[in-house]
ZAMI-553579 format. One line per field, with one value per residue (C-alpha): residue number from 1; residue in one letter; x, y, z. Coordinates in steps of 0.1 Angstrom, whole numbers, always signed. Example, Ala and Ser with C-alpha at 12.3 -4.5 7.8 and 13.67 -1.06 7.14 Angstrom:
# ZAMI-553579
guke <- [1 2]
markol <- [A S]
X <- [+123 +137]
Y <- [-45 -11]
Z <- [+78 +71]
This chain:
# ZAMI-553579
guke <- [1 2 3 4 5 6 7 8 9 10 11 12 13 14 15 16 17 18 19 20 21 22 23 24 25 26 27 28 29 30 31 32 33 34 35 36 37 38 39 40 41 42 43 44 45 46 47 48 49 50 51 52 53 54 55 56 57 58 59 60 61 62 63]
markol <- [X X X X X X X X X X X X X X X X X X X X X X X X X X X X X X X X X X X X X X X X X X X X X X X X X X X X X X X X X X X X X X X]
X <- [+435 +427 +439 +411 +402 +416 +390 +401 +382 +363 +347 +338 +329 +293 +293 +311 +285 +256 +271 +283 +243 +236 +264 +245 +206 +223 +234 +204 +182 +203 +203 +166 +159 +186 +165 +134 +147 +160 +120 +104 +125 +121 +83 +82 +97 +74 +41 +60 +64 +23 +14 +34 +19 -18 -11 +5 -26 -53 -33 -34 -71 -79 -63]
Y <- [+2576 +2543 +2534 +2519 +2483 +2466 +2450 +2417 +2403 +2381 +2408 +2428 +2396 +2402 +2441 +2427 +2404 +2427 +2456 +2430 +2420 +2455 +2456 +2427 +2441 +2475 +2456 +2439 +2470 +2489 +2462 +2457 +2498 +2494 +2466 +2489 +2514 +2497 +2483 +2510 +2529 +2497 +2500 +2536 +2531 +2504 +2525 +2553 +2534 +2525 +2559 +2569 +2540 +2542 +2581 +2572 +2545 +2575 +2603 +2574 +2563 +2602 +2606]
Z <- [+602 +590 +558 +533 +523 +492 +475 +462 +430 +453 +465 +432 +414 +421 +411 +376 +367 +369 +355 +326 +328 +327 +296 +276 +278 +267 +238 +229 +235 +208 +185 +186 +182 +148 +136 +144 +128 +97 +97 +99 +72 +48 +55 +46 +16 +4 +16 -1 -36 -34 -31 -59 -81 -72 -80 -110 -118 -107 -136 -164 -155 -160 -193]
């Protein structure tokens, strides 16, 4: 049997760097959905407060 090769850092330098690529855009994907999240709940709110007023504006127009 032949024993197996040691892989020296020179040789797993180029796997590392993609999968740290890989590792970065990860990062920035999930970062970019929180922001999109945080957005979207923000805008809800706000579209939620304007229904409340002109509700609000429609009930003191009819009294």
């Amino acid at each position: 049997m032949r024993a197996a090769p040691v892989s020296t850092r020179e040789d797993t330098a180029p796997l590392d760097a993609e999968w740290q690529s890989i590792h970065r855009r990860r990062a920035a994907l999930a970062r970019a959905d929180r922001f999109t999240s945080h957005l979207m709940s923000y805008a809800a709110g706000i579209a939620t407060m304007a229904i409340i007023q002109g509700v609000a504006l429609i009930a003191s127009r009819l009294n």
